[in-house]
N, C-alpha and C positions, 0 to 999 in steps of 0.2 A: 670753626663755625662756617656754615658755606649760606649761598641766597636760601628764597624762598618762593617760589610762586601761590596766587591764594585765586583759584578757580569756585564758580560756584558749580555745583553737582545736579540740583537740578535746571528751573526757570527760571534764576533768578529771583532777587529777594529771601535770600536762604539767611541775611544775618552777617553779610562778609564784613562789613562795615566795624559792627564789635570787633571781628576777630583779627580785623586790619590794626585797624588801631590798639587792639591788644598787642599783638608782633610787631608796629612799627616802633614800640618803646625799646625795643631792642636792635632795630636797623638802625641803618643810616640813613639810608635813599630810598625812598616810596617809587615805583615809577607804576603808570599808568600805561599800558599798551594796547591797546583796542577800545572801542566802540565811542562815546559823547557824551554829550551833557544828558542823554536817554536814560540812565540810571544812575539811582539814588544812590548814596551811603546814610545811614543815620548816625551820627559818633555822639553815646554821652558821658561827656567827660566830667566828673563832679557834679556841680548844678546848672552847665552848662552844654546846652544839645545843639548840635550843629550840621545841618544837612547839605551834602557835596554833592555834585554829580558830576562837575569836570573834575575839579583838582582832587589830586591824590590826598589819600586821607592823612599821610605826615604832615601836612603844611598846619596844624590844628598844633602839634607838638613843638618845641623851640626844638633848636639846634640838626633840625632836619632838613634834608632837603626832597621834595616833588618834586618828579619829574613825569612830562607828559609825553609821553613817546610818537615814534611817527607812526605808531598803526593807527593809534586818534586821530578822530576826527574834530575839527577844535573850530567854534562857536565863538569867533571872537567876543562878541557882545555879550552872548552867555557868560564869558570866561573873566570880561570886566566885572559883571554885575555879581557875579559870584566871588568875588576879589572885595570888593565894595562891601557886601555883603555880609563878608567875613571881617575886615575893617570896623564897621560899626558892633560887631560883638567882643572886640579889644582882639583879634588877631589879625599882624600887620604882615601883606604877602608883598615882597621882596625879589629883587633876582638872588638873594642869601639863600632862600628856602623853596624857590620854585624856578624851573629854565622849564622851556618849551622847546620842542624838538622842529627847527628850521623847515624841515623835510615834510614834516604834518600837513594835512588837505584842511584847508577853510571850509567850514559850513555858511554859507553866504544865503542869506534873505531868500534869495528868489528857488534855494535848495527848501527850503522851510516853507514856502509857497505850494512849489511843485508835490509836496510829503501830501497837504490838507487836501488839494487839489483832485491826485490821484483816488487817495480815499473817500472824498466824497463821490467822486464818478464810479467810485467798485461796487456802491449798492450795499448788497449780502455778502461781496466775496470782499470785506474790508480784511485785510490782515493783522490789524490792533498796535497799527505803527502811535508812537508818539508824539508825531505831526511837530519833528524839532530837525526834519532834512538830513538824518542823519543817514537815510538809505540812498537821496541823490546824491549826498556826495561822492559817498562809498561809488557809486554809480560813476561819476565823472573823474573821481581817480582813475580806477580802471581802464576808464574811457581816453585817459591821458589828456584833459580837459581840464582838470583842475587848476584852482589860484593854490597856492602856497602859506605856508605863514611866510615863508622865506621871502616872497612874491611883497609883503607888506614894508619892506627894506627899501625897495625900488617901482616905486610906483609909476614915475615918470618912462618905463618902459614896458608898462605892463597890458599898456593897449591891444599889441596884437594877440594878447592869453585872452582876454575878456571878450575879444572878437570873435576866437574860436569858441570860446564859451557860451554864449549867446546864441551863434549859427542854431545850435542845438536847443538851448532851452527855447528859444524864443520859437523855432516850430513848431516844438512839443504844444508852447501853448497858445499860438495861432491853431493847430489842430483840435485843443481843446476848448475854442473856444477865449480864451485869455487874453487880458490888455500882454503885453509883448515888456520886456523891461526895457530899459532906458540905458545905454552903455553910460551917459554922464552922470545919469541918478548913480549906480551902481562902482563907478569911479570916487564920488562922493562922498557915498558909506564908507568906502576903504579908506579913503584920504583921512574921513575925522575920527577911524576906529583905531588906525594902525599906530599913532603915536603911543598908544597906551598898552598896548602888546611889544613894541620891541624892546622895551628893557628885558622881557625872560627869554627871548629868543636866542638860539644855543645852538651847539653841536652837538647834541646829546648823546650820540653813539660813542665819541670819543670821551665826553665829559665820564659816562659809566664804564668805559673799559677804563680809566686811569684810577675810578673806584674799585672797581675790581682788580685792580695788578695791587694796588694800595689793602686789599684782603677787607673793604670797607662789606658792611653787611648789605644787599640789598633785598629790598621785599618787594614784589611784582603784583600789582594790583590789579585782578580783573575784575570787570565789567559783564551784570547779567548772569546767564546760569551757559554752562554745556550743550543745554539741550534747546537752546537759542541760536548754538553755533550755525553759521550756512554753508556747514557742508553735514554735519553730523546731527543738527537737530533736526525739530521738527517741521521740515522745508513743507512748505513754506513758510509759515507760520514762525517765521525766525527774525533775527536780529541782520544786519547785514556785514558783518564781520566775523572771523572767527575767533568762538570764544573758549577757546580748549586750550591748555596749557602750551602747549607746542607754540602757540601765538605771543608769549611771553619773549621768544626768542628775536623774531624777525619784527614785531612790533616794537621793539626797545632796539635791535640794530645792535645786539648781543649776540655771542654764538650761543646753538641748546646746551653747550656744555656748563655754562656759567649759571643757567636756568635753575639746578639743585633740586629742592623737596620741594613735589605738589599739595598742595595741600587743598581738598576738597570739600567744600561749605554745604551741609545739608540740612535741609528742616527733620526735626523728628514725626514731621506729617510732609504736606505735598501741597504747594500754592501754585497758582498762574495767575496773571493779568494778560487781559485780552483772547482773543482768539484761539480756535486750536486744538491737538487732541490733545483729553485730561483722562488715559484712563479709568483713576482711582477718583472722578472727583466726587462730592459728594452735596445732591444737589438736596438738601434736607434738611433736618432742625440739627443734626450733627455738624454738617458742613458751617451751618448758620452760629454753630456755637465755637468751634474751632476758631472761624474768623473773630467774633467777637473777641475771643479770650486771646489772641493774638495779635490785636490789635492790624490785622492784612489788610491796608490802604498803601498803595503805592505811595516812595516816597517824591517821586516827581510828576508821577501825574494824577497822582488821590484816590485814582480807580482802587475800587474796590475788588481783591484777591480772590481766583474762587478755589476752592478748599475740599481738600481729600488726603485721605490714608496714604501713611509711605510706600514710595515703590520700589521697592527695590530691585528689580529688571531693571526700572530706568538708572538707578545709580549705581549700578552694575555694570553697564553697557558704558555710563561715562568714566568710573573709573577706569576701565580700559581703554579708550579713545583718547583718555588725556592724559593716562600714565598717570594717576594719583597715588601717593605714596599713603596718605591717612586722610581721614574724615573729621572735622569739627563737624558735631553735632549740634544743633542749635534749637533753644524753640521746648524742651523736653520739658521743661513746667506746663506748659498750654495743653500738655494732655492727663496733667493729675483730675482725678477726680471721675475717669469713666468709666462707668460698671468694665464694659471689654474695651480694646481697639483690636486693629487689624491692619495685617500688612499685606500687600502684593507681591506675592511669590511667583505667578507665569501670567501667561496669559491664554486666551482661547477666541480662535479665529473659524469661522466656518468647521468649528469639530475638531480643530485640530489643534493641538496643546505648540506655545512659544516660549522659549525663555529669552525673548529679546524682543523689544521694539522695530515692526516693520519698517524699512523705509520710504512704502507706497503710502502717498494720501488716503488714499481711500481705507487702507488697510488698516492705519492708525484710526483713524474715526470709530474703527469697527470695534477693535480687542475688546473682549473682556476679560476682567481682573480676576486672576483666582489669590484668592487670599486665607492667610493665616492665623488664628483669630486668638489674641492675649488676654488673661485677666488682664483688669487695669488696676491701678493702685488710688486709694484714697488721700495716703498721705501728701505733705508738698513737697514737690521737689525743688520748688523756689529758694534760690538763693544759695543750694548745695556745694558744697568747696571740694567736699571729698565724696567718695567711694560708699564710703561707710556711712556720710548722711542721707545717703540715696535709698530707698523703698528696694525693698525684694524684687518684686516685678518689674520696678524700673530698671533695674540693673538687666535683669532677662531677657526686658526689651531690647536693651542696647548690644547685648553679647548676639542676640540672634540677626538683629541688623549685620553688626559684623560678616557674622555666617553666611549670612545673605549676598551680601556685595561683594565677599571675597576681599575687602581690605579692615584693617581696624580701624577703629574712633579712638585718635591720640588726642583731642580736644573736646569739651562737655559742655556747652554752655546750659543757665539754667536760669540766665534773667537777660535783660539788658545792660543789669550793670557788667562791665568789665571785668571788677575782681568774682563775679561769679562763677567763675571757671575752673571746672577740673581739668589737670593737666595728665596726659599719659605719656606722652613723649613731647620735649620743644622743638619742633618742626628745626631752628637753627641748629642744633647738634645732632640731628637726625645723620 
């Protein structure tokens, strides 16, 4: 059996959350590598629903361990409240089930200030951030500016980091206009946060190479969709980390060899939140019924999803960018019942036919979707386990998807519950 990485294929909100928590029953170690408390998971396990956005989805399961890698960026206060959170629904988070990776960048208050701050001053040119700082931080690691979780160990020396920290922010918001922060306010926060983060604090890189030499299973949890990545999505209109499998690696402080089977999370239609090009989207009583029947509200900021036909150019383009080895399909009950659907097959730019996603702004704005157009099936596909419960067309559906993207769909989902799933191959013996 080898790891597993679990990428979403398109904008995220593809449904990773089931398919996590369906494959972590079979891992050992969940680890978390990129991005923050910015994206949801939803997990329902029995009659109990439980919504994550930092901690990996194994911590919900006993005898697991989470782990939060250093490509996260980690929300202290978020990461209590969500700990707390989980507490009050009878799961109790421990350093048994959950370590945090030392090396990880703080999302600190005045990063969460600076996120609302900027967006309000963009006007029309808002990018559709989540105003939770998770783009300053990203900012100030870079920047080599960053506090630490490691930094929460030793406070009593952490004066001169906060010093150089501050030079910067407190500019920015003297130039904006901005009351300026307080290095002792800010000193303060840390002092009454940091007792309750360092039980999970770790060496994480080592903790999972001794799982790994041990042949333990792990499953690598990403955060968001592909086409959020900032280097391969839709720049700008992206996340600020990279969210392609290849990030699996250097975000967990794992070599790519230990990384294994990608595995790519798709809707059998096409959502986004916020901003940005949607070729396929559908701005009508179809787009309006898709949502409804899919229930597309973000899981951490409510916003509401906007909704179009599958693309497959876009999940074409990511399975090659992230090296995906199969597709979970998700979502495929939400479209029983429509006279046709339709898929995106290229695109057309000033006349002239694409089979890929530009990657000029302007260019993305523009494409139009040429598309494919399927009977649709009456029956339900709700709740299908196998092959052979599946509708004619449905099945059509899904083999020409295939075609399309150039990889298979080794996973089928067909509800929310968990055991709704058809299996074509288990991503771990892949």
């Amino acid at each position: 059996m080898g790891n597993v990485v679990v990428v979403g294929a398109q904008w995220g909100d593809e449904g990773k959350g089931k398919i996590v928590d369906w494959l972590s029953e079979r891992a050992d170690v969940v680890v978390r590598f990129q991005g923050g408390h910015n994206a949801g998971h939803t997990l329902v396990i029995g009659n109990n629903t439980y919504k994550l956005s930092l901690l990996p989805s194994g911590v919900v399961r006993p005898n697991k361990l989470g782990v939060i890698g250093n490509g996260v960026v980690v929300d202290p206060w978020a990461l209590v409240a969500e700990i707390e959170k989980l507490g009050a629904q009878g799961v109790k988070i421990t350093r048994d089930n959950l370590r945090v990776a030392d090396n990880a960048t703080l999302i600190l208050p005045l990063h969460r200030e600076l996120d609302m701050i900027r967006e309000e001053a963009a006007g029309t040119g808002k990018i559709g951030t989540t105003g939770r700082g998770i783009g300053p931080a990203y900012e100030d690691k870079v920047g080599r500016r960053a506090i630490r979780v490691q930094d929460l160990k030793n406070l009593e020396t952490l004066g001169p980091k906060v010093d150089r920290l501050l030079v910067h922010h407190n500019a920015l918001r003297a130039g904006l206009g901005k009351e300026l922060v307080s290095k002792d306010t800010l000193m303060a926060e840390l002092s009454g946060i940091a007792p309750k983060v360092l039980p999970f604090i770790d060496v994480t890189w080592a903790l999972l190479d001794q799982a790994h030499r041990a042949r333990k299973q792990i499953l690598f949890e990403g955060a968001q969709g592909a086409l959020l990545d900032i280097d391969h999505g839709t720049y700008p209109f992206v996340t600020s980390s990279n969210t392609v499998a290849a990030q699996a690696a250097s975000g967990s402080g794992m070599g790519p060899r230990a990384v294994g089977y990608v595995l790519g999370i798709a809707k059998a239609y096409t959502t986004r939140v916020g901003s940005g090009p949607f070729p396929t989207e559908l701005d009508d009583a179809i787009g309006e019924k898709i949502g409804e029947r899919g229930h597309e509200f973000g899981t951490v900021t409510g916003r509401k999803r906007r909704c179009g036909w599958f693309d497959a150019v876009l999940v074409r383009q990511v399975c090659k960018v992230s090296g995906i080895d199969g597709i979970a399909l998700t979502k495929l009950d939400v479209l029983d019942g429509f006279d046709e659907i339709k898929i995106c097959v290229g695109y057309r730019l000033d006349g002239e036919k694409l089979d890929r996603l530009p990657a000029e702004q302007n260019a993305q704005s523009r494409v139009e979707p040429v598309y494919e157009t399927f009977e649709g099936w009456s029956q339900s596909t709700r709740g299908a386990r196998s092959w052979g419960e599946l509708p004619a067309q449905a099945v059509k559906y899904v083999r020409r998807i295939e075609e399309l993207i150039g990889c298979p769909v080794t996973l089928l989902s067909t509800s929310p519950e968990r055991d709704d799933t058809i299996l074509m191959k288990d991503p771990f013996l892949a």
